[in-house]
VEXFIRO-697279 format. One record per atom (N, C-alpha, C, O): z, y, x; residue in one letter. Coordinates in pm, whole numbers, plus 50000, padded with zeros to 5 digits. Layout:
BEGIN
ZYXA/...
//
This chain:
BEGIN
501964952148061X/503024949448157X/503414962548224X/502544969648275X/504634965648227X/505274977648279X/505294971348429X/505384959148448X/505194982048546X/505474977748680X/506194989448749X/505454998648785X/507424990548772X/507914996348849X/507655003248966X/506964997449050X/508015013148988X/507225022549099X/507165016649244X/508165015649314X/506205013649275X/505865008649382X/507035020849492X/508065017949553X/506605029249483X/507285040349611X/508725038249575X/509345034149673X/509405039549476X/510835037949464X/511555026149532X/512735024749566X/510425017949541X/511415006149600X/511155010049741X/512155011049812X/510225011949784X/510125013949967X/511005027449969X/511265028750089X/511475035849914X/512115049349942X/513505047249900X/514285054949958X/513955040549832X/515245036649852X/515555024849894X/516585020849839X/515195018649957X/515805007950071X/515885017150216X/516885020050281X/514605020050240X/514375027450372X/515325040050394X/515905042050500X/515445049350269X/516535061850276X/517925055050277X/518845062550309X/518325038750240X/519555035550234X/519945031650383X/521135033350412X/519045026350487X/518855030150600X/519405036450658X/520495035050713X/518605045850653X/518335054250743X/519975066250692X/520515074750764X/520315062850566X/521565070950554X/522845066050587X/523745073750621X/523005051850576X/524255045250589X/524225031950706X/525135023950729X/522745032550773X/523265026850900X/522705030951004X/522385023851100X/522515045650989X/521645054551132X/520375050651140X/519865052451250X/519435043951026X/518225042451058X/518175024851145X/516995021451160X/518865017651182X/518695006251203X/519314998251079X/520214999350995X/518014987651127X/518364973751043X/519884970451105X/520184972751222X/521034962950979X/521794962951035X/521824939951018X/521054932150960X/523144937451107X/522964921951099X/522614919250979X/522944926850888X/521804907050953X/521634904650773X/521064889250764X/521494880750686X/519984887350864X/519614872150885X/518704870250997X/517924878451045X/518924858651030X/518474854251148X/516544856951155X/515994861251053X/515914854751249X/514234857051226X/514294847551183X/515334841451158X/512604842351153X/512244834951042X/511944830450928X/512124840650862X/511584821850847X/510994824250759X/512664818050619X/513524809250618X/512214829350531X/513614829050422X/513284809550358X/512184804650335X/514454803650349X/514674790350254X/514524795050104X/515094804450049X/513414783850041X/513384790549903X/514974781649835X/515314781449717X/515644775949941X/517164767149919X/517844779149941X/519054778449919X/517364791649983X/518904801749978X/519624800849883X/519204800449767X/521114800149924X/522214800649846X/522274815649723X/522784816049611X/521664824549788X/521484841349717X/520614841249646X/520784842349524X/519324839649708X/518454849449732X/517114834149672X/515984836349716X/517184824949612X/516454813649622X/515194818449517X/513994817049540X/515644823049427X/514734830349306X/513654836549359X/512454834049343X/514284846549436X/513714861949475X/512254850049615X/511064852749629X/512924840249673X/511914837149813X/511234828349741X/510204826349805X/511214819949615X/510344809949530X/509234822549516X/508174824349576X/509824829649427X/508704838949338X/508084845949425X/506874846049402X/508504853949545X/507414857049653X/506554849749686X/505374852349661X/506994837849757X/506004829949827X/504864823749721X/503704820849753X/505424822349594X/504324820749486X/503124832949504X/501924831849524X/503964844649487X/502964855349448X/502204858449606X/501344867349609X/502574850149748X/502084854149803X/500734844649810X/499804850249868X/500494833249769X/499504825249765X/498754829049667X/497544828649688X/499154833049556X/498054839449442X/497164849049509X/495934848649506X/498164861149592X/497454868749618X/496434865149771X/495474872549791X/496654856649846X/495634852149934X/494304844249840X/493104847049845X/494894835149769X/493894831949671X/492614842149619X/491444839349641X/492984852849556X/492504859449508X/491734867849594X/490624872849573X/492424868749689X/491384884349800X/490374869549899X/489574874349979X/490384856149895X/489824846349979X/488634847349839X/487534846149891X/488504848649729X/487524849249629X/486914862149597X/486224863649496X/487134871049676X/487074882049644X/487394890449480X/486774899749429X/488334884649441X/488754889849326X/490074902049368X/491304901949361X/489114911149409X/490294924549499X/490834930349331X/491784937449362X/490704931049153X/491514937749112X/493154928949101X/494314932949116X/492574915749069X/493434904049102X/494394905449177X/495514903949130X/494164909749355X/494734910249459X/495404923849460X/496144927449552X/495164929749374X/495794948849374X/497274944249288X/498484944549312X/496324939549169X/497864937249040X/499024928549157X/500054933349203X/498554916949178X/499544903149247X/500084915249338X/501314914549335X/499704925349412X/500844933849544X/501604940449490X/502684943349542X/501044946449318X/502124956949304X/503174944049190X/504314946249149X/502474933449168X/503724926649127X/504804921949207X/505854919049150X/504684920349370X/505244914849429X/506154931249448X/507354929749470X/505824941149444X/506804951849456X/507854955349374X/509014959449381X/506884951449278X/507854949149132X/509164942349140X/510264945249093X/508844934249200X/509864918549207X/510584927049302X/511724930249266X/510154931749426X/511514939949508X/512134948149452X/513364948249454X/511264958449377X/512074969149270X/513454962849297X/514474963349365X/512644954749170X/514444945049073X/515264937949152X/516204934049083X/515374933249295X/515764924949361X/516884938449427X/518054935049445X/516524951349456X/517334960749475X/518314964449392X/519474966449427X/517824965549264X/518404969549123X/519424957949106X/520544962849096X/519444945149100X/520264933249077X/521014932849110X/522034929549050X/520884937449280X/521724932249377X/523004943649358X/524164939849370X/522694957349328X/523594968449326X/523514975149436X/524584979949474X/522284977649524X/522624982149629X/522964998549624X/522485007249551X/524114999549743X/524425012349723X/525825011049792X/526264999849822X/526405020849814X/527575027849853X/528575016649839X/528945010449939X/529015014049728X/529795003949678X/529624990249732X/530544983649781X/528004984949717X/528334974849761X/528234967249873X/528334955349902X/527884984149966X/528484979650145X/529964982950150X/530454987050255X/530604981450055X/531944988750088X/533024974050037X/533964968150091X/532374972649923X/532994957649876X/532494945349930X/533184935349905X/531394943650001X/530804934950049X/529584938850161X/528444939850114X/529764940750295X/529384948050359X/528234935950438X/527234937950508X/529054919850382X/527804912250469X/526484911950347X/525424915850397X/526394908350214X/525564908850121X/525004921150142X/523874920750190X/525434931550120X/524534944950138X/523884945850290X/522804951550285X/524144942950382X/523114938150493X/521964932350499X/520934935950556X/522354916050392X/521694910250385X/520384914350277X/519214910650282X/521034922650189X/520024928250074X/518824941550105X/517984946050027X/519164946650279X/518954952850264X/517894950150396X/517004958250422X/518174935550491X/517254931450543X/516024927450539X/515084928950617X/516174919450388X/515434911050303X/514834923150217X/514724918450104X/514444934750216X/514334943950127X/512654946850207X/511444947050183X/513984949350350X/512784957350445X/511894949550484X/510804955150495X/511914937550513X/510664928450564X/509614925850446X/508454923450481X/509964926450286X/509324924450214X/508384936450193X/507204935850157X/509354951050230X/508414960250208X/507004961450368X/505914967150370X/507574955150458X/507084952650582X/505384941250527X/504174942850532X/506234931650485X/504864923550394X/504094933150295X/502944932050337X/504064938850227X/503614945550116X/502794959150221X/502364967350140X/502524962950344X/502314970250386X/500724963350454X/499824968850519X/500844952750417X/499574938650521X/498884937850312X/497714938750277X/500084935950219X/498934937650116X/498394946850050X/497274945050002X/498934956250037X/497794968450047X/496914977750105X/496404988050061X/496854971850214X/496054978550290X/494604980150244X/494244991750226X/493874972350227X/492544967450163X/492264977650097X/491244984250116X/493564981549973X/493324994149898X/493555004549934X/492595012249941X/494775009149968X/495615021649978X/495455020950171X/496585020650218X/494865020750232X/495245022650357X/495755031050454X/496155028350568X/495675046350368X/496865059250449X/498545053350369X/499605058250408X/498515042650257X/499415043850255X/500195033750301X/501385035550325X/499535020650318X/499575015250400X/500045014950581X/500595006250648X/499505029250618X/499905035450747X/500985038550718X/501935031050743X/501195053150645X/502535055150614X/504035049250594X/505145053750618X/503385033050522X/504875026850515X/504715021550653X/505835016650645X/504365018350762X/504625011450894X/505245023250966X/506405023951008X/504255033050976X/504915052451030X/506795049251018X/507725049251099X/506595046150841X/508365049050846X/509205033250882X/510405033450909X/508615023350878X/509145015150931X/509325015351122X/510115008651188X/508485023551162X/508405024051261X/507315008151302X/506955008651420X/507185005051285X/506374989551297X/504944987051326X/504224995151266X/504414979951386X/502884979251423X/502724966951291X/503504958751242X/500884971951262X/500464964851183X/500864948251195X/501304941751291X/500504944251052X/501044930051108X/499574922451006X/498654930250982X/499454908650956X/498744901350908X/499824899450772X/501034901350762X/498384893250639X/499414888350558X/499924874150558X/499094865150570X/501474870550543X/502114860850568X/501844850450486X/501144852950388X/502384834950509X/501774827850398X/503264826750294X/503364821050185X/504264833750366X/505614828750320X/506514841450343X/506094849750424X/507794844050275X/508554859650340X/509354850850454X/509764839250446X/509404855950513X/510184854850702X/510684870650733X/510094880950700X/511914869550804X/512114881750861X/511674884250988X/511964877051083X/510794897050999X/510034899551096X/510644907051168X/510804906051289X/511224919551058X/511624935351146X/513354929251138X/513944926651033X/514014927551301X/514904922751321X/516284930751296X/516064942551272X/517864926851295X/518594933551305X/518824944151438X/518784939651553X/518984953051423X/518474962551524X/517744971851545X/518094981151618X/516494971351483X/515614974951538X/515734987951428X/516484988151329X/515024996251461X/515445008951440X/513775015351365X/512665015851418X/514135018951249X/512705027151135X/512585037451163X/513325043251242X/511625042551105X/510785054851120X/511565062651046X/512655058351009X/510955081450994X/511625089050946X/511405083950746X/510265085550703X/512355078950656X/512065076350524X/511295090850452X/511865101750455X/509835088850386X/509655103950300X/508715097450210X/507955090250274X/508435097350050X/508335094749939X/506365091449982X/505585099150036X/506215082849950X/505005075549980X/504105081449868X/503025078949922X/503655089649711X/502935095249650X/503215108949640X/504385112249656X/502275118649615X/502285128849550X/502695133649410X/502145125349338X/503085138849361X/502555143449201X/501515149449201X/501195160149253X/500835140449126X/499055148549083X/499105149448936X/499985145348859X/497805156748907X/497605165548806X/497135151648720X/496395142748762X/497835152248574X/498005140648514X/496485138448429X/496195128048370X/495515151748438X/494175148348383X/493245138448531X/492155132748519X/493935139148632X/493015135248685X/493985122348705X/493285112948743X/495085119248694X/495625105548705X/494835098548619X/494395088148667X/494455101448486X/493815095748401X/492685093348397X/492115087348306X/492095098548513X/490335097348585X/490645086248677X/489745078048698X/491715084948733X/491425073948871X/491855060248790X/491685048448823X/492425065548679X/493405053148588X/492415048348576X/492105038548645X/491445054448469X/490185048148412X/489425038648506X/489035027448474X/489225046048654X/488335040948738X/489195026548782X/488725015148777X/490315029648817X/490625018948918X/491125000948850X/491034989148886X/491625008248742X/492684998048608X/492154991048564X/492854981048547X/490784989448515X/490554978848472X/491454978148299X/491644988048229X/491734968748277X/492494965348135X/494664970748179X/495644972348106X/494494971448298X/496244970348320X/495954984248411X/495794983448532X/495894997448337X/496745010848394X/497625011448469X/497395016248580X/498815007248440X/499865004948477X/499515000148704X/500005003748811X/498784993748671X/498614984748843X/497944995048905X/498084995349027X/497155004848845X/496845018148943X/497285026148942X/496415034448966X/498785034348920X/499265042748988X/499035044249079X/498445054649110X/499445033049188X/499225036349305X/498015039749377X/498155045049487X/497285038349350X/495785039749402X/495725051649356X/495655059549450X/495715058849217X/495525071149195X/496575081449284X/496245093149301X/497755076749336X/498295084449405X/497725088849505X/497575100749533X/497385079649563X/496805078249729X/495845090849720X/495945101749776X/495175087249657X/493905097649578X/494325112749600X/493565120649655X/495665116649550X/496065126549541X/496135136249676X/496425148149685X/495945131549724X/495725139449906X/494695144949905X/494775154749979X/493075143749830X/492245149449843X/492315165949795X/492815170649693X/491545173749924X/491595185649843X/491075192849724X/490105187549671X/491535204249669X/491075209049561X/489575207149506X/489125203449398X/489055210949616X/487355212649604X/486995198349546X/486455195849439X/487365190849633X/486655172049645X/487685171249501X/486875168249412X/488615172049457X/488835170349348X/488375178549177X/488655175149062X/487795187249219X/487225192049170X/485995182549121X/485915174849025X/485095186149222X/483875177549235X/484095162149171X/483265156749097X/484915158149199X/485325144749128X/485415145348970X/484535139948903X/486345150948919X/486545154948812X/485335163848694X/485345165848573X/484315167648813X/482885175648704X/482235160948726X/481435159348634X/482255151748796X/481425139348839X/481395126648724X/480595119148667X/482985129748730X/483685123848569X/483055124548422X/482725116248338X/483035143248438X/482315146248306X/481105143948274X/480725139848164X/480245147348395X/478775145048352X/478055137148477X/477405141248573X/478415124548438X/477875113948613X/476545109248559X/476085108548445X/476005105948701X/474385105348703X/474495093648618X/475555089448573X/473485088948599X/473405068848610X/473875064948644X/474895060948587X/473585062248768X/473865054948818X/475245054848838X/475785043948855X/476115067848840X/477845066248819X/477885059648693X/478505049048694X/477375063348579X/477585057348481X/477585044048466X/478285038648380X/476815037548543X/476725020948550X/475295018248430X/475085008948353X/474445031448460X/473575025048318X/472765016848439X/472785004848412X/472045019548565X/471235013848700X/471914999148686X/471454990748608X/472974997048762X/473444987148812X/474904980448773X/475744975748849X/474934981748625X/476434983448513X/477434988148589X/477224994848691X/478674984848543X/480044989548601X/480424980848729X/480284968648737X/481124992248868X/481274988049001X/481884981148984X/482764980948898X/481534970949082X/482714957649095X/484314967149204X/484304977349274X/485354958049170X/486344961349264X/485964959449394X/486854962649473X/485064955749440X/484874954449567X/483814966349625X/483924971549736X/482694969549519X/482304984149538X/483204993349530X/482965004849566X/484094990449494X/485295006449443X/485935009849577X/485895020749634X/486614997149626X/487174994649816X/486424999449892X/486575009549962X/485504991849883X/484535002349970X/484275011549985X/484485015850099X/483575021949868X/483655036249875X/484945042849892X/484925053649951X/486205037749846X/487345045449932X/487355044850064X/487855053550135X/486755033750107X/486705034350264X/485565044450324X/485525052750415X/485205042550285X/483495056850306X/484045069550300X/483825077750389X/484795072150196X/485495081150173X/486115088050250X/485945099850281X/487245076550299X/488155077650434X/487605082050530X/487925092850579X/486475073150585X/485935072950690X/485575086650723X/485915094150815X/484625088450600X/483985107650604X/485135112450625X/485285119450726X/485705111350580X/487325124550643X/487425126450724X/487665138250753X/487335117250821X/487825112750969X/486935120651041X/487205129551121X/485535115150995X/484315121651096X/484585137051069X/484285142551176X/484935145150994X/484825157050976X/485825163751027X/485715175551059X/487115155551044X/488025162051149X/487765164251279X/487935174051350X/487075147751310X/486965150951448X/485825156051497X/485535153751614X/484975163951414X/483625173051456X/484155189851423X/483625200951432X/485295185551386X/485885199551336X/487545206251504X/488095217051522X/487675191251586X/488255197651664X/487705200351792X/486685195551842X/488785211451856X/488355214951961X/489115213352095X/490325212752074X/488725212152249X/487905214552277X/486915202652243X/487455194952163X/486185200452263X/484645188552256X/484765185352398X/483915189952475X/485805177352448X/485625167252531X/485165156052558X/484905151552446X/484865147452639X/484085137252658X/484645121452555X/484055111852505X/486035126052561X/486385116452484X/486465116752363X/486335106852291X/486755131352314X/486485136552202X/484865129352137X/484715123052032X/483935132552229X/482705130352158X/482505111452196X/481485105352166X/483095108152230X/482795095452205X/483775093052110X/483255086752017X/484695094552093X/485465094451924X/484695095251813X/484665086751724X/484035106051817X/483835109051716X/481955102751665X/481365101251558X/481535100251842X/480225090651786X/480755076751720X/480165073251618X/481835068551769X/482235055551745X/482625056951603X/482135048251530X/483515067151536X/483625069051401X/482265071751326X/481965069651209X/481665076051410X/479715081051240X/479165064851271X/478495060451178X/479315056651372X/479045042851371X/479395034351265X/478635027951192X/481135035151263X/481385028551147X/481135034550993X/481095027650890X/481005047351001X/480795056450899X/479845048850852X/480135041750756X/478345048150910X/477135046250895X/477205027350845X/476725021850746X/478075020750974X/478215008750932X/478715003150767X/478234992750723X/479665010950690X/480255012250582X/478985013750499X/478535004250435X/478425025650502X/477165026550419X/476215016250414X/475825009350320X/475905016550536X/474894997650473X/475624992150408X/475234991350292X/476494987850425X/477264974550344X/477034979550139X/476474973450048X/477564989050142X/477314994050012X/476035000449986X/475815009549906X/475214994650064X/473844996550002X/473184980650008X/472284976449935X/473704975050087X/473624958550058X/474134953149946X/473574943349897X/475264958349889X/476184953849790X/475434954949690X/475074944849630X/474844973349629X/474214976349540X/472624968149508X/471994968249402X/472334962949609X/471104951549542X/471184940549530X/470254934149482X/
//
């Protein structure tokens, strides 16, 4: 299954925005939750709200590769829901209430899709709210418009990196499972790490202990994999904030409350592993 670039669809709705209506949502539909009876749009709110119960299904069973594929399918489905519609120049010009509406219904979905990847991708996850301008939200059981006409997004800027395509093919391996294709994104995210840690990753690749190998305790479940990105994360965090200065009082309680959860993370994946 081919899946369309997750970032293309959040970077051109949000840059169509932010270029042709000053960065606010413009009128498009009332709050609430979309009719899968829309006269437009009935396809596009069936097949969400389907894919949004699969994917609660799936992360309520803990089947997180399940719950990775079902988010970037539901992006998928926005991709094409952009692509269909024609959005663009033209068709706020020939039809200025539909392109509102296409472009309301664009942003709340990418607004939803920001509650389902989090689990995995969670800087990128931040990032799409950053440019929505928007506080976290929960995942929905249904699409509803949340982020209203009006309300005004963050600055639009391309949600992956280009990384080095030997090591795309290291996170591919790790994260994919049988469908490559559904971890791009995760290997992107990835791509922020520095040289060194990617380095180290990549000799880890070539010659991993055992226990990387899965000969100890076979191959990580997706739910060991989440986790250690979160460990991951976490260590980042702690190392910034032992790395700034001055060392104020609040500073150091920051940065004890982060080696807490740091530490908290690690049990869990040492609970997991037996």
């Amino acid at each position: 299954m081919t899946i369309p670039s997750f970032g293309n669809f959040v970077n051109r709705a949000l840059k169509f925005i932010s270029s042709q209506y000053g960065g606010t949502i413009p009128e498009g539909d009332p709050p609430g939750p979309l009719s899968p009876n829309d006269e437009t749009d009935s396809e596009l709110v069936t097949t969400i709200n389907g894919l949004l119960k699969d994917y609660t299904e799936a992360m309520d069973s803990v089947k997180l590769r399940l719950g990775l594929q079902t988010a970037m399918l539901i992006s998928s489905r926005g991709n094409q829901y952009v692509h269909s519609s024609g959005l663009g120049k033209a068709l706020m010009t020939e039809n200025p209430t539909r392109c509102a509406q296409v472009v309301t219904r664009a942003t709340n979905l990418i607004y939803v899709l920001s509650a389902l990847i989090y689990p995995f991708m969670p800087s990128t996850s931040a990032s799409i709210l950053s440019q929505l301008n928007a506080l976290a939200r929960s995942v929905p059981d249904v699409l509803s418009i949340d982020l209203l006409p009006g309300h005004h997004i963050g600055t639009p800027e391309h949600l992956f990196k280009k990384i080095d395509e030997k090591m795309a093919d290291l996170w591919r391996a790790k994260f994919a499972g049988s469908d490559p294709a559904s971890a791009a994104p995760v290997a992107n995210e990835m791509s922020g790490m520095s040289k060194r840690k990617a380095a180290v990753a990549k000799k880890s690749a070539q010659n991993p202990t055992k226990e990387q190998a899965g000969e100890v305790d076979g191959p990580k479940s997706a739910e060991a994999l989440v986790l250690e990105e979160k460990i991951a994360e976490q260590g980042g965090l702690v190392r910034e904030l032992k790395a700034r200065t001055p060392k104020t009082k609040e500073l150091e309680e920051e940065t004890a409350a982060a080696i807490a959860e740091l530490k908290k993370l690690k049990a869990e994946r040492a609970a997991l592993s037996k």
